[in-house]
N, C-alpha and C positions, 0 to 999 in steps of 0.2 A: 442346875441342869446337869445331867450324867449320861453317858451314852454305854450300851452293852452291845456287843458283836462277835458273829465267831471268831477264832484267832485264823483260820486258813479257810478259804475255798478255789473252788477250780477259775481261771479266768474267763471273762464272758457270764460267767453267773447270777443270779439274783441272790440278794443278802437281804436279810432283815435284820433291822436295826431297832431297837429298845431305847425307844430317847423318853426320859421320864425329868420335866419339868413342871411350873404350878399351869393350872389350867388358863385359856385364853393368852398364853405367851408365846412371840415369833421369837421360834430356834432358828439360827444360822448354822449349817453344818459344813466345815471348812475341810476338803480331801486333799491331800498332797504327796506325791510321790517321796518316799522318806528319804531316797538318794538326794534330789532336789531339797529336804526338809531341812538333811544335817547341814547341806553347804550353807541356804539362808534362809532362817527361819523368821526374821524382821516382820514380814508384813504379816505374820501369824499376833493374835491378841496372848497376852501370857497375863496369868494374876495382877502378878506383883507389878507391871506396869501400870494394868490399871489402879491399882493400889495409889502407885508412884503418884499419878499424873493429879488426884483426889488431893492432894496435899500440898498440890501447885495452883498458887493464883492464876486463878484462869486470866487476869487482866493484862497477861505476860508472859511470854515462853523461856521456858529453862535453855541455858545457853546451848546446853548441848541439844536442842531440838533444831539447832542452826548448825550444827557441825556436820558435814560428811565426811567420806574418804575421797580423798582427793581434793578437798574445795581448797584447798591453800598453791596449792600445785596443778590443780586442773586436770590433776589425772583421773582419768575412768575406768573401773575396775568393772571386769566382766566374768565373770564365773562359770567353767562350764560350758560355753558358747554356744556350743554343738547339743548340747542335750535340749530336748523339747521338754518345754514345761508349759505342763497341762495339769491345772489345780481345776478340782471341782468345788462349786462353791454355790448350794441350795437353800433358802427357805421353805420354814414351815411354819404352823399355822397350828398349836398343841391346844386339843380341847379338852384331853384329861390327863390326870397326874401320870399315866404310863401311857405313851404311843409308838405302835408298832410301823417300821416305815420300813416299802420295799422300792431297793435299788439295785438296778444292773451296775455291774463291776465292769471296769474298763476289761476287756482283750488280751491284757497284759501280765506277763509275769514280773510282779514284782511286790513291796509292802507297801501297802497306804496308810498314812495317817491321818488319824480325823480329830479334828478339835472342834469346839461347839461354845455359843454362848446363848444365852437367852435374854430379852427385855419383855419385863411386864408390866402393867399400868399401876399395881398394886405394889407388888414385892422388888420392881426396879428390875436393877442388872445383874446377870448371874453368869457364870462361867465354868468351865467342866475344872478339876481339880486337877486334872492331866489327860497325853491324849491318849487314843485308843486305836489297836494298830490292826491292820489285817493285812492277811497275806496270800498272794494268789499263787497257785503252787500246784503246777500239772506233775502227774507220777513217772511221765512218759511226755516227751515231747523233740522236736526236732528244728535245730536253727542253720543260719546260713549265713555265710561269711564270705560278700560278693566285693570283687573287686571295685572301684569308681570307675572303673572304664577299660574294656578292648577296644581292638582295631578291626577291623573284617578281614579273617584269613587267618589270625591269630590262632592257634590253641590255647585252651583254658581250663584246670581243673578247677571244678565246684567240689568245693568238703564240704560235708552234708554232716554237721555234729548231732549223734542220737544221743540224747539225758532218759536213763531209765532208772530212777528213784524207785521201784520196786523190791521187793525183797527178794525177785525170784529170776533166776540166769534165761534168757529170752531168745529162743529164735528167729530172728527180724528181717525181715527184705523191706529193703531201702529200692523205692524206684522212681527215679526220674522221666517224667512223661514228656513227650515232646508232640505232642497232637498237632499243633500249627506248621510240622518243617522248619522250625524254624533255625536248625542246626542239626552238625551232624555228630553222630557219636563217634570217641575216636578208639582206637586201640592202638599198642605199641608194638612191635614185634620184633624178632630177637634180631631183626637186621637194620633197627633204630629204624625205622619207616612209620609211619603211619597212615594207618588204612582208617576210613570212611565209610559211615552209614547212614541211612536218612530213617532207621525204623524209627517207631512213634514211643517206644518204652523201651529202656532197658532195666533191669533189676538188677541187685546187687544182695548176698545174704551175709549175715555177721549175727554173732554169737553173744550179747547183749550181758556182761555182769551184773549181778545184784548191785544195786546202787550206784554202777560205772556211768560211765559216759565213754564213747568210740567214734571215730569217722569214718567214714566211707567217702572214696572221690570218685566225680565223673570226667573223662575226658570230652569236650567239647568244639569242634568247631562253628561258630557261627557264620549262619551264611548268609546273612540279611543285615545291613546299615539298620541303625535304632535303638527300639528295647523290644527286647524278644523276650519271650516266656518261659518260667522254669518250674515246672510245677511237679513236687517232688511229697511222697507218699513214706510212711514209714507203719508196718504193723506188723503184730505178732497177734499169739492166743486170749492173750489178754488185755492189747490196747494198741491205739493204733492214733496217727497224726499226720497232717498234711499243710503245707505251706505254698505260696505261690508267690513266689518275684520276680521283678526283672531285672534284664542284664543289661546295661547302656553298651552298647557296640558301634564304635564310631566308624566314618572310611577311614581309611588310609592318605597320609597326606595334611596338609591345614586348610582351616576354613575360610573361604572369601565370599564376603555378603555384600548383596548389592539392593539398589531401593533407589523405584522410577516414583513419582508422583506427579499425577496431573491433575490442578484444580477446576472444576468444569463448571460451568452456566451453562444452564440450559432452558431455551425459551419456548414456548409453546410451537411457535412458530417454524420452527426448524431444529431435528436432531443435534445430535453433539457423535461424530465417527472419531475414534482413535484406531492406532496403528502400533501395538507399542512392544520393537523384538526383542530379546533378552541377548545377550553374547554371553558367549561360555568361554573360558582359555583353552588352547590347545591344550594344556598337562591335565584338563578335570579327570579328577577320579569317576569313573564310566559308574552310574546307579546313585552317586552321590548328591544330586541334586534334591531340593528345596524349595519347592515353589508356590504361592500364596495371591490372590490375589482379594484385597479389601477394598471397602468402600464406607464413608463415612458423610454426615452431614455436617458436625462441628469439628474444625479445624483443629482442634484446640486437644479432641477427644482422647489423641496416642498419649499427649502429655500426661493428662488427669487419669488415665490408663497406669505409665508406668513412671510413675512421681520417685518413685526409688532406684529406677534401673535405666536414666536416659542417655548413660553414656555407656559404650561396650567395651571401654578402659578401665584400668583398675583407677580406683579411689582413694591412693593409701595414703596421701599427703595434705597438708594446711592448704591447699588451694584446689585440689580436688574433692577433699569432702565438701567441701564449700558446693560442689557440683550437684551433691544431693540434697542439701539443705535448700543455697536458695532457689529452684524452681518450685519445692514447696509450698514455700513466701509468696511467687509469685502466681503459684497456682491459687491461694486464697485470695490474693488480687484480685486475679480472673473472675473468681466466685462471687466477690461482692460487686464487683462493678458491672456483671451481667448480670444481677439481681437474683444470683442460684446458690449462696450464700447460706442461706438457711434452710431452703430444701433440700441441698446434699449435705445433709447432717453426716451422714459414713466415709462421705470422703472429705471433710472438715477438719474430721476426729484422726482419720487417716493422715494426712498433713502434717496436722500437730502431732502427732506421735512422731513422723518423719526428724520435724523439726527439732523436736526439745531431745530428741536423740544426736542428731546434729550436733545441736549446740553443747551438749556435755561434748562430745568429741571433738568441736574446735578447741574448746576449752584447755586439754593438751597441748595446743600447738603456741598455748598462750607465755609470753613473758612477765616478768614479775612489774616491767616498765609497763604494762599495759599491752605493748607491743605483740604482735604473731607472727612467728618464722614456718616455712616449708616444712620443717621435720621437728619441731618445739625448739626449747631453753635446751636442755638436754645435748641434743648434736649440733645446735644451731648457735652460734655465738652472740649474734649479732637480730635482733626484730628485723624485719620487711616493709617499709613505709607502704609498701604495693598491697602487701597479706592483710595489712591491718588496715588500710582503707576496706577493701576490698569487705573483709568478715564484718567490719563494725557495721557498713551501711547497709548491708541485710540483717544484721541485729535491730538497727532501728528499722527497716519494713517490718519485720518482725512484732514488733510491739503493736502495730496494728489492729493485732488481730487477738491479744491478749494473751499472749507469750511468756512465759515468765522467763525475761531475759532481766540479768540486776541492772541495772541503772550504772552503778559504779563499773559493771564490765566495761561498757559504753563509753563512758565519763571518763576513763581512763583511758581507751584507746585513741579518743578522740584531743585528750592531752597529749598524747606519744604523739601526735601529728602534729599537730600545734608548736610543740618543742624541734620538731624537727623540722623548721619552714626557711628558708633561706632571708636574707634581709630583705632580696630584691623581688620578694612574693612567692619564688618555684619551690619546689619540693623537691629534695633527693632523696634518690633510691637507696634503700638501706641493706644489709642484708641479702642475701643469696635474689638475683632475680632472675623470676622463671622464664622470662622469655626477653631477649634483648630488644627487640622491636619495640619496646617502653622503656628503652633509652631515652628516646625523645623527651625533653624537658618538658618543653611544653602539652604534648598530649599528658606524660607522666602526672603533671601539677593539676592538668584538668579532672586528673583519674582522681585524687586525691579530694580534690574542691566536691566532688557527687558528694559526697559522704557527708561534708559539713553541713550542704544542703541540702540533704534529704528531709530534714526536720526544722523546721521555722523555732522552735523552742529551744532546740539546744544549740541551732546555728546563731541565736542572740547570747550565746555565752562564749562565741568567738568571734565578733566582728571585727577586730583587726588582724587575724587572720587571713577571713573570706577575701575583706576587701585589699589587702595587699596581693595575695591570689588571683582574683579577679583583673585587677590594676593587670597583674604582668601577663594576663591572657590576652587581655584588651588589645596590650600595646606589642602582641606577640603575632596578631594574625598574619603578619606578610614576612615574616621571619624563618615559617617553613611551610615547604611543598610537601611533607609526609602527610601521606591520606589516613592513615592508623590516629595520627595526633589529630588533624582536624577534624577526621567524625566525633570525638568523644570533646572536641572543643567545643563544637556546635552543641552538643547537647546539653554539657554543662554550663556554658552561657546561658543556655535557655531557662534551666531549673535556677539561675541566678535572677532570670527578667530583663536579661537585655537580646531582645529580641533584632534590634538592630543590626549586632554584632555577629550574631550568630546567623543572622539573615545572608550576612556578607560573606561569611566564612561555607553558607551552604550553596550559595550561586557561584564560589567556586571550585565547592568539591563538585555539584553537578557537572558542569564541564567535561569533567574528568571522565562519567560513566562507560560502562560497559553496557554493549545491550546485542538481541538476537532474539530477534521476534519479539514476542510478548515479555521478553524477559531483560532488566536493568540488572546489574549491580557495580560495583566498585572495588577496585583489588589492589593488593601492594606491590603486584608482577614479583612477587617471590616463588614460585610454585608453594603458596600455603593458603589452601583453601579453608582451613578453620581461621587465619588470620582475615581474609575473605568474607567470612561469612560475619564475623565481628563487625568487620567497617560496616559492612551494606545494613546489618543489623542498629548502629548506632548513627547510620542517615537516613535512615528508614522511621526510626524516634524523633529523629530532629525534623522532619519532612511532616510529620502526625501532628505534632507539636503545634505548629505553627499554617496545615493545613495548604502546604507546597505542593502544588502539581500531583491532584490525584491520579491522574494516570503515572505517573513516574512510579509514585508511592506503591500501585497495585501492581508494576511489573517487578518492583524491589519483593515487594511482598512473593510473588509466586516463586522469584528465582529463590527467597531463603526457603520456601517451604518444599523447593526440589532439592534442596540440600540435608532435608532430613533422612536419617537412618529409620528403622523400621518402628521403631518403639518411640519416635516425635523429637529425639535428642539431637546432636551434631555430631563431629567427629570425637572432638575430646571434652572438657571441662570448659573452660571458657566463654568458647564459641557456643557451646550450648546456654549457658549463662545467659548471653546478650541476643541471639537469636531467639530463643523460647519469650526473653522480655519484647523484643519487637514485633514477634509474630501475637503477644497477647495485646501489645498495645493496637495492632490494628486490628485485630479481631471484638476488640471491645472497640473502637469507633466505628466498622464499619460493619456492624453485629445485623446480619441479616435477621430480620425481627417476623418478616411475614411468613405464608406456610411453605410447602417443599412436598414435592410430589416426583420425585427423579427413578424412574425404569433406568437402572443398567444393564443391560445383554451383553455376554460374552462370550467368545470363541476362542480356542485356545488350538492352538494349530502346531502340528510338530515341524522339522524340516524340509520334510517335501511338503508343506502346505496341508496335510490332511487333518484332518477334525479331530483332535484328540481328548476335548471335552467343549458342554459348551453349556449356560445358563443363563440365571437371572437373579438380580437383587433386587431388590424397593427400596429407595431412601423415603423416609415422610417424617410428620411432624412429630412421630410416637416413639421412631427408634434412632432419632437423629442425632443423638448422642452414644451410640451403639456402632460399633465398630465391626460389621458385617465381615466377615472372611470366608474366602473358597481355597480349599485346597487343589491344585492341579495338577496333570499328570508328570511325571521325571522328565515325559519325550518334547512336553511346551517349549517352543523357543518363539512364540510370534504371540502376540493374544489382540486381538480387533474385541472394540469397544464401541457398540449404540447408546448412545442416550437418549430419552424421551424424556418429556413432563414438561417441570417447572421448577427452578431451584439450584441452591448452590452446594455442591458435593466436592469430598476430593477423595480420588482412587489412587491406590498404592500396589505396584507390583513387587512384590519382595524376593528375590529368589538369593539363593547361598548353593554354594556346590564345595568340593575341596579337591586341591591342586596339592600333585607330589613332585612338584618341581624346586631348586631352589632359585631363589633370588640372585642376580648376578653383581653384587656388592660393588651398589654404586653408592652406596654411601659408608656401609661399615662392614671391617672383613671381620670374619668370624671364622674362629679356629676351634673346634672341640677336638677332645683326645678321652675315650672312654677305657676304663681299665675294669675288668672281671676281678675283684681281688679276691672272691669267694663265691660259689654258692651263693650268698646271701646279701651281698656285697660288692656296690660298685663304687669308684670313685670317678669324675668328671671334670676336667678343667676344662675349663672355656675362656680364650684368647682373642681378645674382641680390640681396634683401632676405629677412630674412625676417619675416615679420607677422601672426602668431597673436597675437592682443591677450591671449589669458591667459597667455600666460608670455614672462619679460624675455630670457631666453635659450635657446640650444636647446645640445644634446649636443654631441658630434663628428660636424663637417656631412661625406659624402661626396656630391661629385657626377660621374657617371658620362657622360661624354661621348664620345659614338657619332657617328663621324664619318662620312660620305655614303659610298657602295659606290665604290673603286677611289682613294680616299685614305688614307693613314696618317700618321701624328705622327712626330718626327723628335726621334730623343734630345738633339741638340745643341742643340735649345730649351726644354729642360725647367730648366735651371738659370735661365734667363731668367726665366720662369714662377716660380720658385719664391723670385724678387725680391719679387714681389706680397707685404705681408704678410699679406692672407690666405689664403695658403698654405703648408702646413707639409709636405706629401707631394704628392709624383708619380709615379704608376706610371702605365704602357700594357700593355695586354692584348689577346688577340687581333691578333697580328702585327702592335699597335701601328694598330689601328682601333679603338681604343678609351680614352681617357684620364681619367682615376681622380685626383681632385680632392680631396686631404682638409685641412679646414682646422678649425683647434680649437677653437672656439665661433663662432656667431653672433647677435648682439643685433640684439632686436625693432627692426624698421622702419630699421636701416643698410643702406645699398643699397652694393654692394659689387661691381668690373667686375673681369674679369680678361679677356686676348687670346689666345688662343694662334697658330699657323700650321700647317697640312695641304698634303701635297703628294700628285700625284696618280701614280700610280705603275701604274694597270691603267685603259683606255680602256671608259669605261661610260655609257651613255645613257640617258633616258629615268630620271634618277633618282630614288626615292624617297626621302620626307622620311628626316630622322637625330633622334635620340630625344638631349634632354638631359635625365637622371633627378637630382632632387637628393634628401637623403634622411636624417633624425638617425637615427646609425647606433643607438644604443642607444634609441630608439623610433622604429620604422622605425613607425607609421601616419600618422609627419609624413613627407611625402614628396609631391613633386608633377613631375609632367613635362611638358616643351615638346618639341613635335617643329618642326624647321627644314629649309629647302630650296635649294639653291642653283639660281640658274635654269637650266633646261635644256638640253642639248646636243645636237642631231640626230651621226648618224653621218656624214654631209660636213661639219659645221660645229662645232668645238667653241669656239667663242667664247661670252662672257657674254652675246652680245644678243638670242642666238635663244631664239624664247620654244618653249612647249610646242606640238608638234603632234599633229595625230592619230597612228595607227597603223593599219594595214591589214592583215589580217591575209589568207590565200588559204586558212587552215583556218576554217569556220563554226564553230568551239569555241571561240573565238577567248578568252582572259584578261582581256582591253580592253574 
């Protein structure tokens, strides 16, 4: 098979392509971005492989077919991360020895390479002798170089770069449209002011070199919270080019998100009225508001929605990635045990991709003992008895469902525990632990015993283990009043079969409960509501189990599923873990199976009570898995609720606004000190303690540092950064405006600095404070923030010593 093509055309165009192989042979024809090609070109077919593989017993794989990068060390290598790859990859169907085939060209500027093989029933397998390139290549064209994010109020130039590959010097206007208002154009004037416009175009002209390239900038105010529009034109006599993007423009201030949910019956017999008001803080940023209001038939639907994004924390460690792997696991549960298993074939495949991504990435955090620590072998000295129950026994869910997880990962981890058992049956905690509340021996040892028991087959290759384990559970129950230890007691008894015991131990965690109105649960009076949501979620299992008091069970149930965030998750990792498993265990026993017929009307009322929007949804049995949303007005603070029909529904009010106030550091002080050391160039320390007088230490500290609009963080100093011993991880997020500070405990009243460096990359004025969040990730209502500023810069002068000045606006609407 041999493929001919032009070497260049325009992008967006049609190409014809000259594939000439024997007749009646399917060609595969393979495109790839050649940027994307040189980094890895593996999954491409090359001769001599196949060659290679022709002279290997097929009844065996050459060793190296078992070798990766990384399989010895678990490390996972990622290439590129940020670039999209997008390989085209078609069939054909050749009925004579030349076939002419017409294809559109991606959009894009850049080379694609194409490679081809054929298979025929006659002449066998064939392959092209090398590939064949083409390249997409405008004479004239225009790009943009948008920052990750302003503030509203901000100034911001857009550089508009013109590429004029022509042979000939061009006279060009560059013009920026703004049809929507949705910002205003700015000017500088010789007395550092800056004046305001709302026209709808401005233009700009420039003098275009043979073969150069130039920029042009526009000054911008936006005046709208979101993504506004920038739709920007470039032509001369001879050619001409237009692009359109948007600018993400955030408020001013940080984000607070909030999420009501109520689950509703509704009988033929009699409506279902809600009442349900929103609060907003005194400091909201005024237009900042967020508001949503959904409705859904299966409970379950936010989960299987967003199976990779249910926590609104970062994931960058051995027991948070865990966060996104097992509700995967658990969502394929879901799937076969409500019989939808094989009819959601795209979100099956969806899962498993989730998963086996996962798992290469736990894989890192892996020790050579079998063992897994918080941060790997690497920073971690010592495996985690906690991490390694914890991964293996979603390794084995995992296998369920035809995983290819090795046997030996498992087999090994489950050794590391084993070796680690005490004489008298408990387990210790090894290794860094993430949350002190699994101190407790006994809940600890029950946490560990899930694992062995998850599987009948490999728990019969520990049975002196289990039952030394068990032994000291048994003979443990009256030994402690912690409600964190006896929920996960109870339940591991139960996955044991001694239902007896666990019987005992749940008549008298019930005692204990919480309730208000329709609603139970059980708490460890810590103010830690993801600790909270754990317990209630792990008697809520044992209660299912065993079939305890269905009214109990359905108020446990509604209270976990009012503690869901907008997207089905919890507050962090954990608790999302054991809530999402309780809330499926009862949603598969008490799986409403008949039909659903539910009218919702809504009203959405501002503060003086007036009508400020108002509708209707249907739930029924065709979109009950369809997660219905209304958007509503900024002014809603009340929304009343009709129900009609027949059937069981849950409504979710979502609203988010952003507060510019700080936190008043009742748990951790925070000190910034920002320095202008150029132009281009800032440097930041930040001096953080933390000093809650009742408790000696806190969790795993993350602190989340938001850097000023039109600077980003610079991967080459993160290793620097990560000298500090208070520092065990560093990530950046949002195109690196953003840096993710996680360090492993912090003790009361040690004051602790660390520096980083930001460089400034997009010309921005007038800028707004930057938000440092700090926050114990496993009880986030310790958590406090500082907002900092660096001094300001007019548009003629961006040196450190011009202070703030006013603004002028020539619209009387004026933001200022």
């Amino acid at each position: 098979v041999s493929i001919m093509a032009p070497k260049q055309v325009k992008p967006g165009a049609d190409v014809t392509l000259e594939v000439k192989a024997q007749p009646k042979s399917l060609v595969a024809i393979l495109a790839v971005d050649l940027g994307v090609y040189l980094l890895d070109s593996s999954y491409d077919l090359q001769k001599n492989d196949i060659l290679y593989s022709l002279e290997v017993d097929i009844s065996g794989l050459p060793f190296l077919a078992l070798v990766y990068p990384g399989l010895l060390s678990g490390l996972v290598t990622l290439t590129n991360a940020h670039y999209e790859f997008v390989p085209l990859l078609q069939n054909y169907e050749i009925t004579n020895d030349t076939t002419q085939l017409t294809l559109k060209i991606p959009d894009t500027i850049t080379t694609w390479r194409l490679t081809a093989f054929s298979m025929n029933e006659e002449t066998g397998f064939g392959i092209v002798h090398g590939p064949t390139d083409i390249t997409t290549i405008q004479p004239f064209f225009i790009t943009l170089n948008l920052p990750y994010s302003v503030k509203r109020g901000e100034i911001v130039a857009i550089p508009i770069q013109i590429h004029n590959y022509l042979n000939e010097t061009l006279d060009t206007e560059i013009s920026l449209i703004n049809a929507k208002e949705e910002f205003y154009f700015m000017e500088s004037t010789i007395f550092n002011r800056e004046t305001g416009s709302t026209e709808q175009q401005r233009t700009k002209h420039v003098t275009m070199p043979a073969n150069g390239v130039d920029t042009v900038s526009f000054l911008i105010n936006p005046r709208l919270a979101g993504y506004i529009e920038l739709k920007i034109t470039a032509k001369n006599r001879l050619a001409s080019d237009g692009i359109i993007e948007k600018l993400r423009v955030e408020p001013e201030g940080i984000k607070k998100e909030f999420n009501k949910i109520q689950n509703i019956n509704v009988i033929p017999s009699g409506p279902v009225e809600l009442s349900i008001p929103l609060t907003m803080h005194s400091n909201m940023v005024l237009q900042s508001e967020v508001i949503s209001l959904s409705v859904v038939g299966d409970n379950m639907a936010p989960v299987l929605l967003n199976l990779n994004d249910l926590v609104n924390l970062p994931t960058g460690c051995g027991e948070q990635n865990m966060a996104d792997f097992a509700p995967n696991v658990l969502a394929l549960q879901y799937l076969k045990l409500t019989g939808q298993y094989h009819r959601e074939a795209k979100l099956v495949s969806k899962a498993k991709r989730f998963i086996e991504i996962g798992y290469q990435q736990q894989l890192t955090y892996r020790h050579d003992n079998g063992g897994y620590s918080v941060f790997g072998q690497r920073q971690d000295l010592e495996a985690s008895t906690w991490l390694t129950a914890y991964t293996i026994r979603f390794f084995i869910k995992s296998l369920k469902y035809a995983i290819p997880i090795e046997r030996h990962i498992i087999e090994s981890g489950l050794d590391y525990l084993a070796t680690a058992q005490r004489e008298d049956g408990s387990f210790p905690y090894t290794g860094y632990l993430i949350d002190p509340s699994q101190q407790n021996r006994f809940g600890f040892t029950a946490f560990i015993l899930m694992t062995f028991l998850e599987d009948e087959k490999l728990a019969r290759k520990h049975p002196i283990t289990i039952r030394k384990g068990l032994n000291f559970l048994s003979g443990s129950m009256n030994r402690t009043n912690d409600m964190y230890a006896l929920s996960i007691m109870a339940v591991t008894l139960q996955m044991a079969k001694n239902y007896t015991t666990s019987r005992t131990i749940l008549d008298k965690i019930i005692q204990r409960k919480k309730s208000s109105h329709d609603l139970v649960w059980w708490s460890q009076n810590d103010r830690n509501m993801a600790k909270d949501v754990e317990i209630t979620g792990y008697v809520l299992m044992a209660m299912l189990e065993i079939g305890y008091s269905v009214e109990v069970a359905k108020k446990a149930f509604n209270w976990l599923t009012q503690q869901r965030n907008a997207k089905g998750g919890f507050q962090s990792s954990q608790d999302t873990v054991v809530g999402v498993q309780a809330l499926i265990k009862y949603s598969v026993k008490y799986r409403v199976t008949g039909s659903i017929n539910v009218t919702v009307n809504y009203t959405a009322m501002d503060n003086n009570t007036q009508i400020v929007k108002i509708g209707e949804m249907v739930v029924d049995a065709r979109n009950m898995k369809i997660v219905q949303m209304e958007e509503l007005p900024k002014t809603t603070r009340a929304v009343k609720i009709l129900a009609t029909g027949f059937g069981n529904c849950s409504l979710q009010l979502t609203y988010q606004y952003y507060t510019n106030g700080e936190d008043s550091f009742q748990y951790f002080q925070l000190a910034p000190k920002v320095e202008l050391l150029n132009p281009a160039e800032m440097s930041l320390e930040i001096c953080f303690s933390y000093i809650e007088p009742s408790s000696k230490a806190t969790n795993m500290v993350v602190m989340e540092v938001n850097l000023p609009s039109g600077f980003s963080g610079d991967e080459k100093d993160m290793d620097e950064l990560l000298e500090n011993d208070i520092v065990q991880r560093i990530e950046m997020k949002n195109s690196e405006t953003t840096i993710i500070v996680y360090s492993a405990q912090l003790m009361a009243e040690e004051k602790s600095c660390l520096s980083l460096m930001a460089y400034k990359i997009h010309d921005v004025v007038y800028r707004k404070a930057a938000a440092i969040i700090i926050y114990d990730y496993y009880n986030i209502s310790r958590h406090d923030t500082v907002f900092y500023k660096i001094v300001a810069e007019t548009a003629q002068d961006h040196s450190s010593k011009v202070e703030n000045t006013p603004i002028t606006l020539d619209n009387e609407n004026s933001i200022f």
